[in-house]
C-alpha positions as CSV (number, residue, x, y, z in Angstrom):
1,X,0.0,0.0,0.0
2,X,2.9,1.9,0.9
3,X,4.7,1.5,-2.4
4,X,1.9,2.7,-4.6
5,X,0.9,5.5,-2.7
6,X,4.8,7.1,-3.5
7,X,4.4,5.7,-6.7
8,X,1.2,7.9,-7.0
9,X,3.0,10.8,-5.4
10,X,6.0,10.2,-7.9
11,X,3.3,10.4,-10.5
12,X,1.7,13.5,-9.8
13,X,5.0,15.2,-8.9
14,X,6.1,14.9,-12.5
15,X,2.9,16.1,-13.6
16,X,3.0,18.7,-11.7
17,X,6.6,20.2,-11.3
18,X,7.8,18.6,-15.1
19,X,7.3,16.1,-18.4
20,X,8.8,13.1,-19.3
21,X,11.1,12.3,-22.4
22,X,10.3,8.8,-23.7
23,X,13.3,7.9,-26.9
24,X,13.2,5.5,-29.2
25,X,14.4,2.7,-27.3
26,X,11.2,3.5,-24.9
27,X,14.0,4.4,-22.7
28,X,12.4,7.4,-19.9
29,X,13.4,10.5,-18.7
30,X,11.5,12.6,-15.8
31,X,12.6,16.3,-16.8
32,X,12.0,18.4,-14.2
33,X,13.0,23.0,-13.7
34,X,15.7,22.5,-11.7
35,X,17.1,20.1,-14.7
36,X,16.3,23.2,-16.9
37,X,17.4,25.8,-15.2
38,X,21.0,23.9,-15.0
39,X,21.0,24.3,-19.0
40,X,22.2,27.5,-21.0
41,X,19.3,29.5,-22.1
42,X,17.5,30.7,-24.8
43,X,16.4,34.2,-25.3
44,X,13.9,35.2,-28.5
45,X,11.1,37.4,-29.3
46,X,7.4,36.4,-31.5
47,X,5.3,38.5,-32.9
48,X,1.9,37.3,-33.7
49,X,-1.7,38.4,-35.2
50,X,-4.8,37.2,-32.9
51,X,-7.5,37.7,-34.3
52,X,-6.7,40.9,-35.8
53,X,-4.3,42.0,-32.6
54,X,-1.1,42.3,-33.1
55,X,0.7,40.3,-30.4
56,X,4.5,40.8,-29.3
57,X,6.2,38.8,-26.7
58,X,9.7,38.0,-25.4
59,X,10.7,34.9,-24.0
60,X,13.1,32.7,-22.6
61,X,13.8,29.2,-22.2
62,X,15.9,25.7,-23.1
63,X,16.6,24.9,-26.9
64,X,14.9,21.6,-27.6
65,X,18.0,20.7,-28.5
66,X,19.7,21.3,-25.7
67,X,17.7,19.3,-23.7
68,X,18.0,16.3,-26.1
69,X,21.8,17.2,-25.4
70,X,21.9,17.0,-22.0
71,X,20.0,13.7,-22.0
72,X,22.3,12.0,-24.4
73,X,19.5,11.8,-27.0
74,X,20.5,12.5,-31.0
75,X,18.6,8.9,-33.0
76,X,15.2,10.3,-33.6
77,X,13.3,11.7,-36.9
78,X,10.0,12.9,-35.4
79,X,9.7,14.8,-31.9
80,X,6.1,14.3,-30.9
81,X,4.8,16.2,-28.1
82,X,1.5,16.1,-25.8
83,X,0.1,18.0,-23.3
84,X,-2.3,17.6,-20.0
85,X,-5.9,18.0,-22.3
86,X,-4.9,15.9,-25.3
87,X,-3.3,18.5,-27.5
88,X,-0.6,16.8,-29.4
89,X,2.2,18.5,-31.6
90,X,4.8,17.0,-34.2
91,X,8.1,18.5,-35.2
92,X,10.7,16.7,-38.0
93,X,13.8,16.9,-36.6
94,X,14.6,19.2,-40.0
95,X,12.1,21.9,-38.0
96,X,13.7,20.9,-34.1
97,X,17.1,21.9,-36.2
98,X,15.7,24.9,-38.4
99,X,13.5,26.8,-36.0
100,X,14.8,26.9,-33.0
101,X,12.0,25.6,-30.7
102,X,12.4,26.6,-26.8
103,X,11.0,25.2,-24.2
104,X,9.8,28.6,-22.6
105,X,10.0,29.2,-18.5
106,X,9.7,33.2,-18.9
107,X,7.0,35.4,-20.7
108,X,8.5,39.0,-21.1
109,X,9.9,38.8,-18.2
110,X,7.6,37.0,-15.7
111,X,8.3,32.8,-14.9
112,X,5.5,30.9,-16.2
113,X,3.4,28.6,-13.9
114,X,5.0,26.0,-12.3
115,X,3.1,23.5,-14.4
116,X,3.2,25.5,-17.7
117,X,6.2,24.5,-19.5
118,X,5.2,25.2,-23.1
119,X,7.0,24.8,-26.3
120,X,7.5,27.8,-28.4
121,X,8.7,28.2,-32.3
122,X,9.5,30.7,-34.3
123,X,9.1,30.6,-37.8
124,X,5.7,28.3,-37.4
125,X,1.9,29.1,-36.4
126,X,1.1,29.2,-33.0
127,X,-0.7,25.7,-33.5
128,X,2.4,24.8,-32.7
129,X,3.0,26.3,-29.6
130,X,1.6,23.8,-27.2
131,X,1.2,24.4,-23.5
132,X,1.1,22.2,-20.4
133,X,3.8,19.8,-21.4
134,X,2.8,15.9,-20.3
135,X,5.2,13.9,-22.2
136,X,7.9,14.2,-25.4
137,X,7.9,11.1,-27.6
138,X,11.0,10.9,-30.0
139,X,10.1,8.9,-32.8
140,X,11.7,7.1,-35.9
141,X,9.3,8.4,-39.4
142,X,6.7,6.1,-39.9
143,X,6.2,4.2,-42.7
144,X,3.3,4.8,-45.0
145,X,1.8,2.8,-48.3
146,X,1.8,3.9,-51.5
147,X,-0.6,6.1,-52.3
148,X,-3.0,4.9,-55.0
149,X,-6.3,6.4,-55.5
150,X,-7.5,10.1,-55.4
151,X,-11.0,10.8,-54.7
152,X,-12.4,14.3,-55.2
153,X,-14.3,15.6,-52.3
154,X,-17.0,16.7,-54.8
155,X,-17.9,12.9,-55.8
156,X,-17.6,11.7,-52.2
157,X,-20.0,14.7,-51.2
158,X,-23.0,13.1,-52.6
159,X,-22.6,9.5,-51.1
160,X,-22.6,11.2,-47.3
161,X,-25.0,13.5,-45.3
162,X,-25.1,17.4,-44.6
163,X,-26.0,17.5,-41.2
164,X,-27.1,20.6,-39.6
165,X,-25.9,21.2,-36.1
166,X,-23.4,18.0,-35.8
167,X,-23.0,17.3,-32.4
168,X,-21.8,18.7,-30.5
169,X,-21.1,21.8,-32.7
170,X,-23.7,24.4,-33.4
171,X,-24.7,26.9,-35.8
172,X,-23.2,25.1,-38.4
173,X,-23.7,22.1,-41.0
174,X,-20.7,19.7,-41.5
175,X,-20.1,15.7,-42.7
176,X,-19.2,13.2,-40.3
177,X,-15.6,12.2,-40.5
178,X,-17.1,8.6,-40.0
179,X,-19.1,8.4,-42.3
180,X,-16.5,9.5,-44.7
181,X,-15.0,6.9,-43.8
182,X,-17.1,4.3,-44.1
183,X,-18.3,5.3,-47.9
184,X,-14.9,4.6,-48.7
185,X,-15.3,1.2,-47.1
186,X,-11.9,1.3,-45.3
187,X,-10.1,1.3,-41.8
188,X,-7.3,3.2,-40.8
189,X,-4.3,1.6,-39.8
190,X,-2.1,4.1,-40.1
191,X,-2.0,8.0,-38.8
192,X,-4.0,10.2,-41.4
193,X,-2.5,13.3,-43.0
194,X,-4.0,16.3,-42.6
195,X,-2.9,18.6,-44.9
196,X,-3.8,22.8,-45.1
197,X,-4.1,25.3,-47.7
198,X,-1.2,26.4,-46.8
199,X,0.8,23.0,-46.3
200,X,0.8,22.3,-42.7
201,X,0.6,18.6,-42.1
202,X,-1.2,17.3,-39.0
203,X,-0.5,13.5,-38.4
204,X,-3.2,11.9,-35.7
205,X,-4.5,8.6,-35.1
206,X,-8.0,8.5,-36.3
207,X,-9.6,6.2,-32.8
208,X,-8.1,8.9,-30.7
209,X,-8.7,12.1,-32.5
210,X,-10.9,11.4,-35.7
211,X,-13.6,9.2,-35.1
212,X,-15.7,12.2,-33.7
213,X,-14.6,14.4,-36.1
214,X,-16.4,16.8,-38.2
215,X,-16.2,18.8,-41.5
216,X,-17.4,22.1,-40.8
217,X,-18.5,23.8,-44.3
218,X,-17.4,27.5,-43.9
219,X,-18.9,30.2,-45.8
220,X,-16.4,30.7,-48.3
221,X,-17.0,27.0,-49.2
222,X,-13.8,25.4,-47.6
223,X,-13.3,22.9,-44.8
224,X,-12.5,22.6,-41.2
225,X,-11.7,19.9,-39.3
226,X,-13.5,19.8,-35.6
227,X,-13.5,17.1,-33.2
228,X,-14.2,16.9,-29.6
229,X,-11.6,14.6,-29.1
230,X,-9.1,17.4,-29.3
231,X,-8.2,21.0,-28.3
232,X,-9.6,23.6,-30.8
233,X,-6.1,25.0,-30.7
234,X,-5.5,21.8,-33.0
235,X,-8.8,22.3,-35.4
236,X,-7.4,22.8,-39.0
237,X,-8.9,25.5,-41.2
238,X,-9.0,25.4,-45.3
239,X,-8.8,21.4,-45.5
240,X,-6.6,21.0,-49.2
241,X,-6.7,17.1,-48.6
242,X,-6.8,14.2,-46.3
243,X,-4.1,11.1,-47.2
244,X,-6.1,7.8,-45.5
245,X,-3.4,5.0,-45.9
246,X,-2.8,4.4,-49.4
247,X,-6.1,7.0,-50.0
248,X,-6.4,10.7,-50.6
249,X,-9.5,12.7,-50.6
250,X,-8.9,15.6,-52.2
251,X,-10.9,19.3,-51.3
252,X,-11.3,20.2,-55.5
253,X,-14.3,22.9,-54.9
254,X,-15.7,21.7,-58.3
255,X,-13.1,22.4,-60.0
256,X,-12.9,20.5,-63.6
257,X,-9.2,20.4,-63.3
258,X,-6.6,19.7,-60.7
259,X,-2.9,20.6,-61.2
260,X,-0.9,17.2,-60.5
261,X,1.9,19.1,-58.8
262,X,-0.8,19.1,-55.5
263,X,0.3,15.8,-54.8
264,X,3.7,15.6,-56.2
265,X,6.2,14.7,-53.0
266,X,3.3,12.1,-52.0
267,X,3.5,9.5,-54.6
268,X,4.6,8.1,-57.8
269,X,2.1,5.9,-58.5
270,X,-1.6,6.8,-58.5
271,X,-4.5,4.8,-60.0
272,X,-7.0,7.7,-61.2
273,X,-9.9,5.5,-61.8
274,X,-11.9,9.0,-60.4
275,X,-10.1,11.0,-63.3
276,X,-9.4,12.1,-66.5
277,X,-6.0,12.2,-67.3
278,X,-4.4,15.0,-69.9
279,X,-0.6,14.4,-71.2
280,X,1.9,16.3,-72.0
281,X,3.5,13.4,-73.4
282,X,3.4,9.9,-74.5
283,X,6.5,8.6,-72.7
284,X,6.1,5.0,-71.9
285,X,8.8,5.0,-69.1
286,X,8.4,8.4,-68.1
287,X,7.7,9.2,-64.4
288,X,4.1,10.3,-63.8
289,X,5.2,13.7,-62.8
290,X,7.0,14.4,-66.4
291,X,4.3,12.7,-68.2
292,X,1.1,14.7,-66.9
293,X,-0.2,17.7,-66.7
294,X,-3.3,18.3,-64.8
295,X,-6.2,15.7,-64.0
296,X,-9.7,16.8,-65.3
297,X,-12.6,15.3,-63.1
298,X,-14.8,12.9,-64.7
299,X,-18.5,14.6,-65.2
């Protein structure tokens, strides 16, 4: 009884008062602010637009990389980090190297809450900037298939339901993530791809973060991603498409044609038995991304 009540303590001291490191061995680290304040420090300003405010802050804290220094760690590819309510963050090591992420203890000036150590980036969105640090998982890159298919949004549209009010969101209509899903008679084995607009990629397991989800339609006629399952610091705006396994569901607005250089970086092999496909060229051998042009969307 004895044993797991420190246990417990231990537990909830971490929680508390630090995070944990986990490597790719599955090898643990309890990182705690007296380990941080023993490292050299960081010192860097952000300045960001909120809702239409213009935002400036100055901050200090430990280099990501420093820590990872400290505790011996340099085999990883992915750097994935989760907080206290479920928000969940993923850095290549190219952007741990590139952008010099902190791990911030002071906001201009004044120490952070005890149990606020929050990761902050420059050079990416605030979606970034999680808060409330529970854990850092270092990770090798996973694996994925092949892409093979593309399926407009616009087809998949008319096989699934427009719900107003999907619960628990209001004032709103949106599809159901699910029964997405299920149209397309598959299940996810591997982390889908959440790709922006603008090219921000969000990996997450669908039974933990998607299964509840929701496509809000906005008013300009683009997409965003809701679910209860997860912060709305993490809800992606302008949906360009969603990469399922070996699957992608592509956001085309109508369009009749879809440049091919969308998914260039993705694949080199795609069986476009939902398209059209225009040539540059006849080139037998040629690699898909020489040969065509654009995709036209069967009527």
């Amino acid at each position: 009884m004895r044993t797991t009540v420190l246990m417990i303590l231990l537990i909830v001291s971490t929680f508390i008062y630090g995070f944990e490191v986990i490597d790719t061995d599955g090898k643990s680290y309890n990182v705690d602010r007296d380990l941080l304040a023993g490292l050299q420090k960081e010192k860097l300003s952000t300045d960001r637009d909120k809702k239409g405010k213009q935002i400036h802050d100055d901050w200090e804290g430990v280099r990501l990389s420093e820590l990872f220094n400290k505790l011996g760690i340099s085999e990883f590819e992915i750097v994935e980090l989760n907080s206290s309510d479920n928000y969940q963050v993923k850095l290549t090591k190219e952007q741990v190297n590139d952008n010099i992420p902190i791990l911030a203890l002071m906001r201009n000036k004044e120490a952070l809450d005890e149990n606020n150590i929050r990761l902050v980036v420059t050079g990416l969105r605030d979606l970034y900037w999680i808060s409330e640090l529970k854990n850092i998982r270092l990770l090798k890159s996973a694996e994925y298939p092949e892409i093979g298919i593309i399926h407009p949004f616009s087809d998949i549209k008319e096989r699934i339901r427009l719900i107003e009010n999907p619960k628990p969101f209001t004032k709103c209509k949106g599809y159901l993530f699910s029964e997405m899903v299920e149209s397309l008679q598959i299940k996810p084995e591997f982390n889908v791809r959440i790709v922006s607009e603008d090219n921000l990629v969000q990996e997450l397991n669908y039974q933990d973060y998607l299964e509840k989800a929701v496509l809000i339609l906005s008013e300009d006629g683009t997409f965003e991603l809701r679910s209860p399952s997860m912060p709305g610091g993490m809800w992606q705006k302008k949906i360009k498409m969603l990469i399922i396994d070996n699957l992608v569901i592509y956001f085309d607005k109508n369009k009749e044609k879809v440049e091919l250089h969308t998914f260039k970086g993705y694949t080199d092999k795609i069986d476009l038995a939902e398209y059209k496909v225009i040539t540059k060229k006849k080139a037998k051998k040629a690699n898909i991304w020489n040969e065509i042009e654009y995709l036209e969307i069967k009527k």
